[in-house]
N, C-alpha and C positions, 0 to 999 in steps of 0.2 A: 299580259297584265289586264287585269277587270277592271272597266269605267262605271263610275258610280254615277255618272248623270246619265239622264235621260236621253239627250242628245236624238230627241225626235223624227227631226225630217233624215237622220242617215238610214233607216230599215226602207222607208218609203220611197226616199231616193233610188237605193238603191231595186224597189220593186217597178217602177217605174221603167230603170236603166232595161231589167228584163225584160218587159212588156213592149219596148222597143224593140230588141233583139227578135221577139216571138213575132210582131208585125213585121217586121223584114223578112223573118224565114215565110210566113204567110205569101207575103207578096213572091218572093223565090220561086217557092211554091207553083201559085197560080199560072206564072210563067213558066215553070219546068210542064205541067201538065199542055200550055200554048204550042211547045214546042218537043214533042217528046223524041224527035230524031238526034235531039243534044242532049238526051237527059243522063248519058253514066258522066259526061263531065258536068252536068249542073249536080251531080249528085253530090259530086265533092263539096259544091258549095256549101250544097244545105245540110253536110255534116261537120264542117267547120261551122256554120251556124248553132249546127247541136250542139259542137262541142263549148263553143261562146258564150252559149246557156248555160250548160254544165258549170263552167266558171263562175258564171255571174250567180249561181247556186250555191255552191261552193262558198263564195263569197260571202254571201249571206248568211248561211251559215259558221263561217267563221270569226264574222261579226255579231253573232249571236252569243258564239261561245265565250264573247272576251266581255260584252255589255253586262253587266250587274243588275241595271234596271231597263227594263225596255217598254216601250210604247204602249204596246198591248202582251197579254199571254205568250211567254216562249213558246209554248205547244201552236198554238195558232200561226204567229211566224213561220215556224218546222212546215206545219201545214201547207203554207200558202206558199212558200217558195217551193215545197217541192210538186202542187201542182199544177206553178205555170209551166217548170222544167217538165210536167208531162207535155203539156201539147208541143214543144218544138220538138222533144220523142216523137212522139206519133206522125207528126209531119216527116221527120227521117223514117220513120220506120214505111211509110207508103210510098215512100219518094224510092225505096232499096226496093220496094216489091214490083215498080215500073221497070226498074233494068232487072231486074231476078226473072219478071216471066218476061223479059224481051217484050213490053206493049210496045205497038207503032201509031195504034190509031187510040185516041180516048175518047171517050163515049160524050154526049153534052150531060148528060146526069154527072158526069164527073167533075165537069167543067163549072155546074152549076153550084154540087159543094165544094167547090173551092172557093166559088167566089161567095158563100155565106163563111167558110173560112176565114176568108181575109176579113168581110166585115166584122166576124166576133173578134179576131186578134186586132182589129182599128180600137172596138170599145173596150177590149183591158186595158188600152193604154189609156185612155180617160177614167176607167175605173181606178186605175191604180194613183190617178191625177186627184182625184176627187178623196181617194180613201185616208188622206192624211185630212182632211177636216171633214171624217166620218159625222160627227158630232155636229155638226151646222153643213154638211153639203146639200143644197136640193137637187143636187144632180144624180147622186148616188146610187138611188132604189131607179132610177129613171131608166138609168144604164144597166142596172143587173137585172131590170125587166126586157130589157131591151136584148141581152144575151141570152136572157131562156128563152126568148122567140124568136131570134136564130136558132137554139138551139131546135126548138119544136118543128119550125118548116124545115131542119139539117134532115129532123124524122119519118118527115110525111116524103121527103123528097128520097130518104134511105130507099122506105117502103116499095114506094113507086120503080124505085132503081131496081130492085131484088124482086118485083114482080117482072118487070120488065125481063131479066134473066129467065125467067120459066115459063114464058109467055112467046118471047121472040127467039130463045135461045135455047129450046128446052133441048133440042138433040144434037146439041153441042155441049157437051160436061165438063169439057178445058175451059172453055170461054167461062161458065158458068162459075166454077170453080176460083179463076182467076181474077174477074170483079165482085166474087162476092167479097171475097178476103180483102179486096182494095178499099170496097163500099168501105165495109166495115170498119177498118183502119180511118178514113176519112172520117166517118160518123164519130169514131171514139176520140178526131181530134175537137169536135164540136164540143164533144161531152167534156173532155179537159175543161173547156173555156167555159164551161158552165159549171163545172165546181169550184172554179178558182172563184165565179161569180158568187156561187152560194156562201165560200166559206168570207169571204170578206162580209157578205148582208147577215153572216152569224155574229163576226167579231164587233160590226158596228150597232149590233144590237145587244152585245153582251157588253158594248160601252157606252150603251146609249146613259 
């Protein structure tokens, strides 16, 4: 049955509820990499975490399909829940590539983007805090500058990591091979958290 009020704080609440979820599997995360001699059982964890996600997606969406009038643009909503559900993806998807090639040791370049990982998944949840009073927050634009310079040093620090590969690694082609694809995977969850950044600094300015 379609509700015809607006009933505000439930999309936000509920974008919130996920940005928690994405900061735990974060923090998961960091610790799976700490410890990678436990990682095929942290693995489970941090795909019950995905799958958490997926629900709390789900959710969202099917609180979309039932609302009549909503907060801001259904497209934009669609939007934005499904790319916070990318970065705890992409978090599982690097976390399955540690038990796939069997790592034992992880690098500190890996160590490093994790831990600008955890910071950008800390500031969704304050972005996601701040975005229900888009319209008077002064914290808002602070925070989504604050994710694309995670995001930026997530770049230089890619860079760095992928030079290092052909530099210290070059006649090694497995190794080479098996952190480039990790980099990568890690860098695309930074990327996640910097779209989800951007598209909320669109919505708030297509309500301003």
């Amino acid at each position: 049955m379609f509700s015809l009020s607006p009933k505000d704080d439930k999309f936000f609440n509920l974008f919130i509820e996920n940005a928690q979820t994405i900061y735990d599997t974060s923090m998961l995360f960091k610790d799976y990499l700490d410890k990678p001699e436990e990682c095929e059982n942290k693995l489970k964890v941090i795909k019950d975490m995905e799958h958490k996600s997926d629900y709390q997606q789900h959710n969202i969406l099917n609180e979309l399909n039932k609302t009549f009038v909503t907060p801001f643009d259904r497209e934009d909503i669609y939007a934005v829940a499904n790319s916070m559900d990318d970065i705890v993806d992409f978090m599982e998807v690097v976390a399955s590539r540690f038990v796939m090639f069997d790592v034992q040791i992880v690098t500190e370049e890996a160590k490093e983007l994790a831990d600008l990982i955890v910071k950008s998944c800390a500031e969704i949840i304050e972005l996601m805090k701040e975005f229900k009073d888009m319209n008077k927050s002064k914290k808002l634009q602070e925070i989504i500058i604050e994710v694309n310079k995670i995001e930026e040093e997530g770049d230089l620090l890619f860079r760095k990591a992928i030079r290092g590969l052909f530099t210290k690694h070059k006649d090694d082609v497995l190794y080479i091979i098996v952190w480039r694809e990790i980099y990568q995977y890690m860098e695309d969850v930074l990327d996640a958290c910097e779209a989800v950044a951007n598209l909320v600094e669109g919505v708030a300015m297509k309500n301003a």
